[in-house]
C-alpha positions as CSV (number, residue, x, y, z in Angstrom):
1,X,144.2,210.2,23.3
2,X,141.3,210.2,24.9
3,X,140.6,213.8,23.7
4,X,140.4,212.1,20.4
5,X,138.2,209.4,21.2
6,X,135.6,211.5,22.9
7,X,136.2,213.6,19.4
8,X,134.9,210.3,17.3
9,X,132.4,209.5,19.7
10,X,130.8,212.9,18.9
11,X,131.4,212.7,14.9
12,X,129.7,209.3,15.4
13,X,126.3,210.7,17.2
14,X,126.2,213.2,14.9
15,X,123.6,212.3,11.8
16,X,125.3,215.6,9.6
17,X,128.4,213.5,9.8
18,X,127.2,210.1,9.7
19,X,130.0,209.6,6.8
20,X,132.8,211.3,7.9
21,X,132.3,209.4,11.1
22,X,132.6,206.1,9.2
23,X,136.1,207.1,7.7
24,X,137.0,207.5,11.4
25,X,136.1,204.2,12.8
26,X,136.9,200.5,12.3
27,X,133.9,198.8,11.2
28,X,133.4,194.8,12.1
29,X,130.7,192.7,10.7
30,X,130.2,189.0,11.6
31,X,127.7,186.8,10.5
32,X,127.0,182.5,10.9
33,X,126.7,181.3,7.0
34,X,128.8,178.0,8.3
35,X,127.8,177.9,11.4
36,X,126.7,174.4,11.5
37,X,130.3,173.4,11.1
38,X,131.5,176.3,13.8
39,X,132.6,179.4,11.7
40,X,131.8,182.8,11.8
41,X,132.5,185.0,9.2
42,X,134.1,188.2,9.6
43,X,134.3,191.3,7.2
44,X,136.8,194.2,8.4
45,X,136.5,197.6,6.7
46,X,138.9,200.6,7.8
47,X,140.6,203.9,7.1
48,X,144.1,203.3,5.6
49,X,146.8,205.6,4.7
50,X,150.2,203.3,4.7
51,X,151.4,201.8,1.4
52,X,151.7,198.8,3.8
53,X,148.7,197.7,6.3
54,X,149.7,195.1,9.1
55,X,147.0,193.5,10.5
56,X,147.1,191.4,13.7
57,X,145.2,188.9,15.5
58,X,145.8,188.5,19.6
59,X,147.9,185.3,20.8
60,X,146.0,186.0,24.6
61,X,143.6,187.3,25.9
62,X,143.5,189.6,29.4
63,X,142.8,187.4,32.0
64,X,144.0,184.2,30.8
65,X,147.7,184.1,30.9
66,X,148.3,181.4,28.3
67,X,149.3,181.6,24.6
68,X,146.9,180.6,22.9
69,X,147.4,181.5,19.0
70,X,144.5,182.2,18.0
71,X,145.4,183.0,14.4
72,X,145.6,179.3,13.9
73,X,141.9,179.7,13.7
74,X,141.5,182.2,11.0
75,X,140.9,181.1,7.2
76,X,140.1,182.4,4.0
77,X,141.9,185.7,4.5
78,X,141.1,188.1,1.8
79,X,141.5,191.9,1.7
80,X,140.2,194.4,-1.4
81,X,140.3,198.1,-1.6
82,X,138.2,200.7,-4.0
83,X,135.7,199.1,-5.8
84,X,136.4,195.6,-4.1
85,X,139.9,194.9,-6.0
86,X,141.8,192.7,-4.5
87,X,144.4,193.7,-2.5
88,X,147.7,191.8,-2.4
89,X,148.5,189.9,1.3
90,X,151.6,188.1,2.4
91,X,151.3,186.6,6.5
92,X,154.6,187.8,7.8
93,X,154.1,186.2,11.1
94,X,152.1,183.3,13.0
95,X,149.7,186.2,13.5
96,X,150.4,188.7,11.1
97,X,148.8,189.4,7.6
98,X,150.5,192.3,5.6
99,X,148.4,193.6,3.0
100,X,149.1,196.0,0.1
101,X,147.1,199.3,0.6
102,X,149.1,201.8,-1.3
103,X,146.5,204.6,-2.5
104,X,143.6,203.2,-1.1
105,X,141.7,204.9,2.1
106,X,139.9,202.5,3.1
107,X,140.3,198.5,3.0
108,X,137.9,195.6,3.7
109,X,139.5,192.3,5.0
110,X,137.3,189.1,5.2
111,X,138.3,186.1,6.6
112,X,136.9,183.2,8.3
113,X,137.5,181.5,12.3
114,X,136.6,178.5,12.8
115,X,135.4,178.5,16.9
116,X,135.0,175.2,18.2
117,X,135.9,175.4,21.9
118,X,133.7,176.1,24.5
119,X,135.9,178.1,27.4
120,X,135.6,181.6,28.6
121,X,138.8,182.9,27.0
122,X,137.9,181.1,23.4
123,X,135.0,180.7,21.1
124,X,131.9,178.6,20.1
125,X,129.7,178.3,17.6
126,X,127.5,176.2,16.9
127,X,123.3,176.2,15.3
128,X,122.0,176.8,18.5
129,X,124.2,179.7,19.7
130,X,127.4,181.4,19.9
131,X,129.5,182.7,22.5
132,X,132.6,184.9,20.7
133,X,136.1,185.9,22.8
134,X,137.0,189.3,20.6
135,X,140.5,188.3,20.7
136,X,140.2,185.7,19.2
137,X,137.4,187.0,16.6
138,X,138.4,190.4,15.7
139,X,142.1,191.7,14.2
140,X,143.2,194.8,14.5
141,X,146.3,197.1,13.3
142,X,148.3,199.2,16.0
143,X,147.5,202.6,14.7
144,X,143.8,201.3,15.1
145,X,144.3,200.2,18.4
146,X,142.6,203.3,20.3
147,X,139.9,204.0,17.5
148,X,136.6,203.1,17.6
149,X,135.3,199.5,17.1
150,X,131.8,199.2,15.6
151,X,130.0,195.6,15.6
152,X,127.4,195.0,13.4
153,X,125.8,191.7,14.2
154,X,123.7,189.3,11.2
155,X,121.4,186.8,12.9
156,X,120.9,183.8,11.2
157,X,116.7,184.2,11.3
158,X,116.1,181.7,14.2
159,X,118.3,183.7,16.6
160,X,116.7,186.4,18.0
161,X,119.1,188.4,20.7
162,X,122.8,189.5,21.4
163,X,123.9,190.4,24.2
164,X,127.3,191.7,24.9
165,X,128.0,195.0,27.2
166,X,128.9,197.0,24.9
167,X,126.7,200.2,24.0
168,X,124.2,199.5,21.1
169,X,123.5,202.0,18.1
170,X,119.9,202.4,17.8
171,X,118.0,199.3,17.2
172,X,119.7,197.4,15.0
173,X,122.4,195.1,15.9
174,X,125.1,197.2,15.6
175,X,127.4,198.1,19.1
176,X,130.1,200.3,19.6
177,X,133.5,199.9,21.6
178,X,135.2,202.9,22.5
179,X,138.8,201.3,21.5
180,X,139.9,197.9,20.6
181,X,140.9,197.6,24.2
182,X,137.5,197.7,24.8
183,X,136.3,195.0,21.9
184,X,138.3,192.7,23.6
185,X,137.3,192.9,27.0
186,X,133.3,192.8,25.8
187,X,132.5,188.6,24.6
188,X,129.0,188.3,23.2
189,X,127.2,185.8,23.4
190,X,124.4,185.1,20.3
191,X,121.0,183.1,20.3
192,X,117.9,182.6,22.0
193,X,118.8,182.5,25.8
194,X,116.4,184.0,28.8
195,X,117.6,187.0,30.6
196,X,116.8,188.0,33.8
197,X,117.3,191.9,34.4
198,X,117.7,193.2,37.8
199,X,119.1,196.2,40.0
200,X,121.2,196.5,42.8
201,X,121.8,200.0,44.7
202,X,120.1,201.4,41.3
203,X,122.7,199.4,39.3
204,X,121.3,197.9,36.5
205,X,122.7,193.7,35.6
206,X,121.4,191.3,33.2
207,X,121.8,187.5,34.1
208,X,121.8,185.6,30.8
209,X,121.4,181.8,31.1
210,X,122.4,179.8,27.9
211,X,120.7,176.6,27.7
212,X,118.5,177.2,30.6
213,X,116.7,173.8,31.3
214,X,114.0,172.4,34.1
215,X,117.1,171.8,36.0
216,X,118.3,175.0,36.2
217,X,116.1,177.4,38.4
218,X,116.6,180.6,36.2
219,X,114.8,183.3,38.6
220,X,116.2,181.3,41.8
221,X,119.9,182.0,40.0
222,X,119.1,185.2,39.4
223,X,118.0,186.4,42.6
224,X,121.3,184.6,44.4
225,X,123.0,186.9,42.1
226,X,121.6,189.9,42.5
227,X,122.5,189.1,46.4
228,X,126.4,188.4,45.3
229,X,126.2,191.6,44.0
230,X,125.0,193.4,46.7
231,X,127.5,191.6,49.3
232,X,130.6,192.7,46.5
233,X,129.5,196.1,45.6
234,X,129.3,196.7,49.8
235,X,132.2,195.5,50.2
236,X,134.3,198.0,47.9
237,X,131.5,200.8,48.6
238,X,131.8,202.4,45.1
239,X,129.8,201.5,41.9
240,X,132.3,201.9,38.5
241,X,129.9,201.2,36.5
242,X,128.5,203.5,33.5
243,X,126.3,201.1,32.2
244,X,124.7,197.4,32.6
245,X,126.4,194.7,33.8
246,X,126.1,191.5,32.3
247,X,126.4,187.8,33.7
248,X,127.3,185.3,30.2
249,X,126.2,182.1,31.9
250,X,126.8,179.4,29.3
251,X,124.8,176.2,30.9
252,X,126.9,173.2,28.9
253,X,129.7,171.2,30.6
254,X,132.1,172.2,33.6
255,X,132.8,175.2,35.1
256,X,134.9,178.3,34.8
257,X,135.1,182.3,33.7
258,X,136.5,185.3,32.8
259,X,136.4,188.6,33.9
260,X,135.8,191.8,32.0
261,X,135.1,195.1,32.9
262,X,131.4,195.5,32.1
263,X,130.6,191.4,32.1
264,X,132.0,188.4,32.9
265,X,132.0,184.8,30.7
266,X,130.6,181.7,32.7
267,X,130.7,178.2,31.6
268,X,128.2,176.3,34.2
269,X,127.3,172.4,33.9
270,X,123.8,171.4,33.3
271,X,122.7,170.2,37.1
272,X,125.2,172.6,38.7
273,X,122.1,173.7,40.8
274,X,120.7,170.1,41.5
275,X,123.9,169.2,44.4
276,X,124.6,171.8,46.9
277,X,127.4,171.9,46.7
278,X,128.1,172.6,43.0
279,X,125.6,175.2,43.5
280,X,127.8,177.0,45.7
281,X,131.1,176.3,43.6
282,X,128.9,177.9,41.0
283,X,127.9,181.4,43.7
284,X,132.0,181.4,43.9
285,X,132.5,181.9,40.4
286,X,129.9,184.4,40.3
287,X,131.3,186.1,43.2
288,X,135.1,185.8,41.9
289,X,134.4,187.0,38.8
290,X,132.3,190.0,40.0
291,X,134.9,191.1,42.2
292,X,137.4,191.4,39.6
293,X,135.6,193.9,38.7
294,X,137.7,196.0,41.0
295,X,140.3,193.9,42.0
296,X,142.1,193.7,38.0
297,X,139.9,195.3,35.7
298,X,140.2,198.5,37.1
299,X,142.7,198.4,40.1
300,X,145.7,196.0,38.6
301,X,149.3,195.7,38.2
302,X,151.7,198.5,36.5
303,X,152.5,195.7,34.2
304,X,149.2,194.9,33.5
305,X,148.5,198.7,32.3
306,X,149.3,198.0,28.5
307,X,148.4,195.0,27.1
308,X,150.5,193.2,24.5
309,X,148.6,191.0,22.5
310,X,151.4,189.3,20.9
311,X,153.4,187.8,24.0
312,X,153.5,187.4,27.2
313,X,153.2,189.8,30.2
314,X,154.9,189.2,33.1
315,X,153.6,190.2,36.7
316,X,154.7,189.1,40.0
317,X,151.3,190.2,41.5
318,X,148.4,187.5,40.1
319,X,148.5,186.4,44.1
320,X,147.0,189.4,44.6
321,X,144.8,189.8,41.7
322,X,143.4,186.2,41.6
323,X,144.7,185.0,45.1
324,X,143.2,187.4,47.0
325,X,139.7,187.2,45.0
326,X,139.8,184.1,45.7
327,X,139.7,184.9,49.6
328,X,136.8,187.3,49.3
329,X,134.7,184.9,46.7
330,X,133.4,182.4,49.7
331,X,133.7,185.1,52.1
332,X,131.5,187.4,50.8
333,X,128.9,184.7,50.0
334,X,128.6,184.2,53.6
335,X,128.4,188.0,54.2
336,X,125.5,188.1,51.7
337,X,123.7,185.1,53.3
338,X,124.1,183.1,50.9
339,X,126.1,179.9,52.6
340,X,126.2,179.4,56.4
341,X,129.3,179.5,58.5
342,X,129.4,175.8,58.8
343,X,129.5,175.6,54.8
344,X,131.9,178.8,54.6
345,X,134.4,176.9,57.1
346,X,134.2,173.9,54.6
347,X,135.2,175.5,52.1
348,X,137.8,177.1,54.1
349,X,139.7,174.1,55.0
350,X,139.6,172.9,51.5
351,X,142.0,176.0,50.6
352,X,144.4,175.0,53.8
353,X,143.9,171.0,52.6
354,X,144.9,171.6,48.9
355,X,147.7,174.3,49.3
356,X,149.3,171.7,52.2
357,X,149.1,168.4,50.4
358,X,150.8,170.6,47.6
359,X,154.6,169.2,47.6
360,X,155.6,172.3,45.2
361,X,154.8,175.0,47.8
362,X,158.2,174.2,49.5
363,X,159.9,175.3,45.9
364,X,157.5,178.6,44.6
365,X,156.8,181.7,46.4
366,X,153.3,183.6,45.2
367,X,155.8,186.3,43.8
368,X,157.1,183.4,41.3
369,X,154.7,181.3,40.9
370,X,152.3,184.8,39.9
371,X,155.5,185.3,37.0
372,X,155.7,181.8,36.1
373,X,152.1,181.2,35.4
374,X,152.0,181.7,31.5
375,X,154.3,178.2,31.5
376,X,153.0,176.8,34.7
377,X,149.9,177.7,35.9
378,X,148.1,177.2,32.6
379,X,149.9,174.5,31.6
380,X,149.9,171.6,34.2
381,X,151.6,168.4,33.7
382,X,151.9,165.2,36.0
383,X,154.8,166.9,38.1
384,X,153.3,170.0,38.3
385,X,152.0,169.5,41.8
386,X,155.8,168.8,42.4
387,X,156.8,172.0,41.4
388,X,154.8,175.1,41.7
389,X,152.1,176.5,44.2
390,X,149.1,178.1,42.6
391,X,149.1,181.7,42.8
392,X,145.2,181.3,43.7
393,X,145.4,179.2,46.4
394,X,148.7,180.2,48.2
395,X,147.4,184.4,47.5
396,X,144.0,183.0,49.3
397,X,145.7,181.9,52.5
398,X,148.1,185.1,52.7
399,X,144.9,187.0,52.7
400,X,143.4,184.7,55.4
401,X,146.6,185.3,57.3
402,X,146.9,189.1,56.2
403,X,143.4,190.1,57.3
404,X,144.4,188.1,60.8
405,X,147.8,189.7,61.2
406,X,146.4,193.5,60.2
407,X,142.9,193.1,63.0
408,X,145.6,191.3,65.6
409,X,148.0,194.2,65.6
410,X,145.7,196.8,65.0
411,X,143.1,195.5,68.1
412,X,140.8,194.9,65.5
413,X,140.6,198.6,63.8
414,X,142.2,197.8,60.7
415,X,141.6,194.7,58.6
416,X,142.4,193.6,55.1
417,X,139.3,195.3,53.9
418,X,140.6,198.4,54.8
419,X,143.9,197.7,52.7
420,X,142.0,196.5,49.6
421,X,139.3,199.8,49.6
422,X,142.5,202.2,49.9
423,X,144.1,200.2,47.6
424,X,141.1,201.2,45.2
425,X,141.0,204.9,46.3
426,X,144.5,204.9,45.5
427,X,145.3,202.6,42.5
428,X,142.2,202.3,40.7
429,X,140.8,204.5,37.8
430,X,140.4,207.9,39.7
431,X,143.4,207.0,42.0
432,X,145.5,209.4,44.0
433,X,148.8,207.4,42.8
434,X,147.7,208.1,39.4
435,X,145.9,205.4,37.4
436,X,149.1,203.8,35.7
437,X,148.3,200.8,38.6
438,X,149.7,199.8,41.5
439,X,154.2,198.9,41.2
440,X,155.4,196.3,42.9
441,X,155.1,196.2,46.7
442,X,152.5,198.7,47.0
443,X,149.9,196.1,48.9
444,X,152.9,195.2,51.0
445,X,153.5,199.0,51.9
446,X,150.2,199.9,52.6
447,X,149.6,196.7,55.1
448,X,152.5,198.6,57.1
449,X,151.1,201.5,56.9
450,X,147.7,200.5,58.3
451,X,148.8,197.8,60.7
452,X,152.9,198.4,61.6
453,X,156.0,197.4,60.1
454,X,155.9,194.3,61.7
455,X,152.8,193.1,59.6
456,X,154.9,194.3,56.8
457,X,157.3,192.3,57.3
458,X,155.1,189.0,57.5
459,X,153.4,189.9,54.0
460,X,156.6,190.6,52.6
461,X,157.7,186.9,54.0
462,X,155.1,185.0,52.4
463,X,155.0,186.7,49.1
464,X,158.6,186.9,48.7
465,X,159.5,183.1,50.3
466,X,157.9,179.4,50.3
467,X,157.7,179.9,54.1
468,X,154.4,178.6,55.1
469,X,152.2,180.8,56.7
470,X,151.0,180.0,60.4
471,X,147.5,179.0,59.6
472,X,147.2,177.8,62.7
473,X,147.7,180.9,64.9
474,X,146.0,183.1,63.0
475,X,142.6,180.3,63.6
476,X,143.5,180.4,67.0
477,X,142.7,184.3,67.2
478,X,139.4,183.8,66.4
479,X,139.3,181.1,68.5
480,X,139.4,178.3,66.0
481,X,140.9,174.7,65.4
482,X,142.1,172.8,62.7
483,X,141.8,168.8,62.6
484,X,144.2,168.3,59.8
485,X,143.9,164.1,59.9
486,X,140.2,163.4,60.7
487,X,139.6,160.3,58.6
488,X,142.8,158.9,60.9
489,X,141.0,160.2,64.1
490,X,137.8,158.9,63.6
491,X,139.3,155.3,62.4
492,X,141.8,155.5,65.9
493,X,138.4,156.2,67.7
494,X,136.5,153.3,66.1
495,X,139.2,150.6,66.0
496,X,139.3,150.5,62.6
497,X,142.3,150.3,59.9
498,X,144.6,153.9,59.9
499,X,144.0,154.8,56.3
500,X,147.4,154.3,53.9
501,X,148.5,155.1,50.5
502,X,151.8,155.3,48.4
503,X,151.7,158.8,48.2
504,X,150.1,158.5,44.6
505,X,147.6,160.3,43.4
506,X,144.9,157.9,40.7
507,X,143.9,159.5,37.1
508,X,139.8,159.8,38.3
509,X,139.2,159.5,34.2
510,X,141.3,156.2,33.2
511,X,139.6,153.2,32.9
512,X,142.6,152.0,34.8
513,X,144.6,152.2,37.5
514,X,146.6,155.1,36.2
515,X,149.0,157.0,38.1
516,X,148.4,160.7,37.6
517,X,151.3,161.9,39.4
518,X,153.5,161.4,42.3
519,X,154.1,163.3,45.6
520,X,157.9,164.2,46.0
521,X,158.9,162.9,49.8
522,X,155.9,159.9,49.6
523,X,157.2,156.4,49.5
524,X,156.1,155.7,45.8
525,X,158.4,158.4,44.8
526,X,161.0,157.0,46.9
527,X,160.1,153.7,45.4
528,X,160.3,154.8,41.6
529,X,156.9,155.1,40.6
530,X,156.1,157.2,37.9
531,X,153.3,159.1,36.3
532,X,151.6,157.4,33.5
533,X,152.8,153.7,35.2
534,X,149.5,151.1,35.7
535,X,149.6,149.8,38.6
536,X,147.9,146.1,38.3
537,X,149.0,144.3,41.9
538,X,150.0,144.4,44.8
539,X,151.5,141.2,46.7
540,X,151.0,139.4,43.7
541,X,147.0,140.0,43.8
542,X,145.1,141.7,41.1
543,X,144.0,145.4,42.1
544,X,141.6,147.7,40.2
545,X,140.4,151.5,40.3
546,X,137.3,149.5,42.3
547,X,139.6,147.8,45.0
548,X,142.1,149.4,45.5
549,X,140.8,151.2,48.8
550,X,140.2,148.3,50.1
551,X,143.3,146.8,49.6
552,X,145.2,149.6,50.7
553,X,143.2,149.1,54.5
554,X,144.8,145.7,54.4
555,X,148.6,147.7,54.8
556,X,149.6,149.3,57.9
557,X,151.9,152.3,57.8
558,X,155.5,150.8,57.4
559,X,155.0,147.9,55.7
560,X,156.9,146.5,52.6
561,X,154.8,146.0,49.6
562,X,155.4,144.5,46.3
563,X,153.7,146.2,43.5
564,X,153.6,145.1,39.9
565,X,153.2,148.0,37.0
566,X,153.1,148.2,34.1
567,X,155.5,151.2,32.0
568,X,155.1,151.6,28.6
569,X,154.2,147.8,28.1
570,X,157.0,146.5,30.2
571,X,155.7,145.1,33.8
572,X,158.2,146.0,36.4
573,X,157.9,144.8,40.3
574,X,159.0,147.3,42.8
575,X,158.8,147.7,46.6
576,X,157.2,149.8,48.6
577,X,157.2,150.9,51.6
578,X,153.2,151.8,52.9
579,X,152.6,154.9,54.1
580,X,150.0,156.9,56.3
581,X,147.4,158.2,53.9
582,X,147.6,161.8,52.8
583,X,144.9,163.5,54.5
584,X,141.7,163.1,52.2
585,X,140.4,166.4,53.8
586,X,140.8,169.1,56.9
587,X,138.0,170.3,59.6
588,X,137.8,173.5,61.5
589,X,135.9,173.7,64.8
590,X,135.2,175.9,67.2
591,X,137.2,175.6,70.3
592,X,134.8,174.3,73.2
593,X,136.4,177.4,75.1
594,X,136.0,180.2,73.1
595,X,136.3,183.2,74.7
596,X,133.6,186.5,74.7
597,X,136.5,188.4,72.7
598,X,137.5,185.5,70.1
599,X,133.8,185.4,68.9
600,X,133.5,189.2,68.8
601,X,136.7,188.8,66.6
602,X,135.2,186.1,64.5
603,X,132.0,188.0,64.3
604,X,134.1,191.4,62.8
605,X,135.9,189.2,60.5
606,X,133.2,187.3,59.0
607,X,130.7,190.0,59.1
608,X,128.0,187.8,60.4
609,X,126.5,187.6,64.1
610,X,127.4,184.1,66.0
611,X,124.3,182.8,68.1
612,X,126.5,180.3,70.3
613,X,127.2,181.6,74.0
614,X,130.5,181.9,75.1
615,X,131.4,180.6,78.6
């Protein structure tokens, strides 16, 4: 196969055979007649040679492990052969539109998708711009699957740039994906944004800000990129790349992305870069997203080697491709300077926080909840914290707890790093396993190999169980604490109230005091509560989203207390019993005693020099 696509490559770049090299290819043209009410118009032309041609439109997209059915989009489906007669066409399937191609060689299909939301796996369009998600834009036909996937791109006059990483053909807008594969994995995004070009280690990337304002620093953003960049591609210590990367930073509302192998999709809010904080939430994503580079675009699953884009595909190994990105996202920002180790240890007790507040982590392993996630993960609900662990956050702290096991039995000569580059070198697109991706087990394997069957045994115990892993040793290694009740301390120390709850967590958005969900072993779950139930008093005195703190300092921990709700407009009384708050958030400190060797094992791990001085 790829003989053959190297084969139309060449009858494409060759002017002699300009037309034979359009038989060969599958042509896509899009253009924005409606786009003022979110459509953009697509025209398919291709070579035929079935009396039948089924053509299909992806229900997912790599990445994002969620049916999505984005046929329910599509519109005005038309197809015509020879002369533009139309051609008969019968849908056959939620996603499936059979047309009638006997004795034609070529067809043309047009059709319509309406694109109205904003996400990194879907599409928008709207008068000012256009971000496009080619699954759920562009149809395709399994024979055409590994052809050639030209894009030729009609600005509406006011727009004046594309960008997308696929190659361009001359100066026009017309770009060229080596397969469908390929079409997919390359969103573009349409309009008038700045860019910011830049290189890295002679690596050229292009930052594209959508909806750059005053309050987003576009050369500051850049330049904190650019030092992402450097941090991830030292890390892995080889560059994949055969031609630009490009950042698809769409500044609107919230936050999130999606990885691809020559760019990634951003959604960023507005004054993401006026709080610190956000900022660095934001230098995450980037850094995530970069690293999947690597870690899932090029080294990934066995299972993820094929896609089919008409169902699900099951893995057991997301811990590894999300999880463990998710370890090296903050800590690579501190290796390239970009957060301080008082901020990265913030960030790092947020991940043991959330996973240990998580009631569902006693009930999913990272193996299932990795299989589970096209029904969990992407579809929460108000017991899903009940339920299932996410693979992100429980992969994160097995790599915490990895990298500590592997430098702890290894004296410090082999760490997590190690595993993840020889993972690479043997998994990823030149890999010495082949490049089919890595079977199940493989990470597990290797962390014996490099640091002892016993650390083998430990991964294979917190991949494979809901056995939590012992954060705590591995902090104290590097000579580290974690305060896991500090709002309780500091109130103990001051003489003030010891925080209390129900064990209920509040709907943030409701005007009301909604109950978003409830914590299995809490006392409002013992009590009854449920999610979705108003909660309008307690001891027969009016509480609101505004008192309720308050209130809830007026309890001590055991305590009855007599709620009234209200449940689907009945008002029920029940009793509770008041319970010590959940923790609202962890610390870690340094231990006052640290010793010489604990900071020079902190210092290897985080890659940054510590100016304290031990005793």
């Amino acid at each position: 196969m790829r003989f053959i696509r190297l084969l139309w490559i060449f009858l494409l770049c060759a002017p002699m055979h300009t037309v034979a090299a359009q038989s060969l290819q599958v042509q896509h043209l899009i253009s924005f007649p409606g786009r003022q009410n979110q459509y953009v118009d697509v025209k398919l032309s291709m070579p035929v040679s079935a009396e039948e041609t089924e053509l299909v439109m992806p229900s997912w997209t790599p990445g994002s492990y969620l049916i999505r059915d984005y046929a329910a989009q599509v519109e005005r489906f038309q197809a015509s052969g020879a002369g533009g007669r139309l051609l008969k066409v019968q849908k056959v399937a939620k996603n499936r539109w059979r047309v009638a191609s006997s004795g034609e060689q070529m067809i043309s299909v047009s059709y319509s998708v309406w694109a109205g939301e904003l996400a990194p796996s879907t599409s928008w369009v709207e008068n000012d711009f256009a971000l496009l998600n080619g699954a759920g834009i562009f149809l395709y036909v399994e024979s055409s699957r590994d052809l050639p996937q030209q894009v030729t791109v009609e600005l509406p006059q006011d727009w004046k740039s594309v960008y997308t990483s696929m190659p361009q053909l001359g100066d026009e807008h017309r770009y060229l994906a080596a397969s469908y594969d390929e079409l997919v994995d390359s969103p573009i995004l349409l309009g008038n944004a700045p860019a910011y070009r830049f290189s890295v280690a002679d690596q050229a990337y292009v930052l594209v800000n959508q909806g750059e304002t005053p309050l987003w620093d576009g050369p500051k953003s850049a330049q904190d990129v650019a030092g992402v960049v450097a941090a991830v591609q030292a890390f892995w210590g080889i560059n994949p790349f055969a031609r630009p990367y490009v950042f698809l930073n769409v500044i609107a509302e919230g936050i999130g992305g999606l990885e691809h192998d020559y760019s990634t999709a951003l959604i960023s809010s507005p004054l993401q870069m006026r709080y610190r904080q956000d900022y660095v939430d934001w230098l995450a994503l980037v850094s995530h997203e970069f690293f999947h580079a690597w870690n899932i675009r090029r080294m990934r699953p066995q299972a993820l080697g094929e896609y089919d884009y008409a169902k699900e595909t099951y893995t057991h190994e997301l811990w590894l491709a999300e999880g463990l990105t998710s370890y090296y996202d903050n800590l690579l920002l501190l290796r390239s300077g970009l957060i301080s180790i008082e901020e990265y240890f913030i960030l790092l007790a947020i991940e043991f926080h959330d996973y240990e507040i998580t009631p569902g982590r006693h009930l999913d392993s990272a193996e299932a909840a990795s299989f589970d996630a096209w029904i969990k993960h992407y579809k929460p609900d108000a017991n899903t914290v009940n339920k299932s662990v996410s693979y992100y956050r429980k992969g994160s702290i097995v790599g915490f707890v990895t990298d500590t096991a592997m430098r702890r039995a290894s004296d410090n000569r082999s760490s997590l790093d190690a595993l993840m580059r020889e993972m690479y070198q043997r998994y990823g697109p030149n890999g010495t396993a082949g490049n089919g991706g890595y079977p199940t087990g493989a990470f597990e394997a290797l962390a014996g190999e490099l640091a002892g069957e016993t650390v083998k045994a430990q991964v294979e115990t917190w991949l494979e169980t809901t056995a939590d892993p012992d954060i705590d040793a591995a902090l104290a290694w590097y000579g580290l604490k974690l305060e896991r009740a500090p709002s309780l301390t500091a109130a103990v120390e001051a003489g003030q109230p010891i925080p209390t709850d129900f064990g209920l967590v509040w709907d943030e958005l409701a005007p009301n005091l909604l109950v978003k969900a409830v914590l299995q072993g809490g006392s409002g779950a013992a009590a009854g509560v449920l999610p979705l139930d108003e909660v309008m008093a307690i001891n027969n005195l009016r509480v609101t989203k505004e008192t309720i703190a308050e209130r809830m300092q007026r309890l001590v921990p055991g305590e009855k207390a007599e709620i009234l709700l209200a449940r689907h407009s009945r008002l029920l009384t029940l009793e509770v019993t008041t319970q010590a708050a959940v923790p609202d958030k962890y610390l870690i400190s340094i231990d006052p005693d640290i010793s010489k060797k604990e900071k020079e094992r902190m210092e290897s791990w985080l890659g940054v020099r510590l100016e304290f001085v031990t005793k």
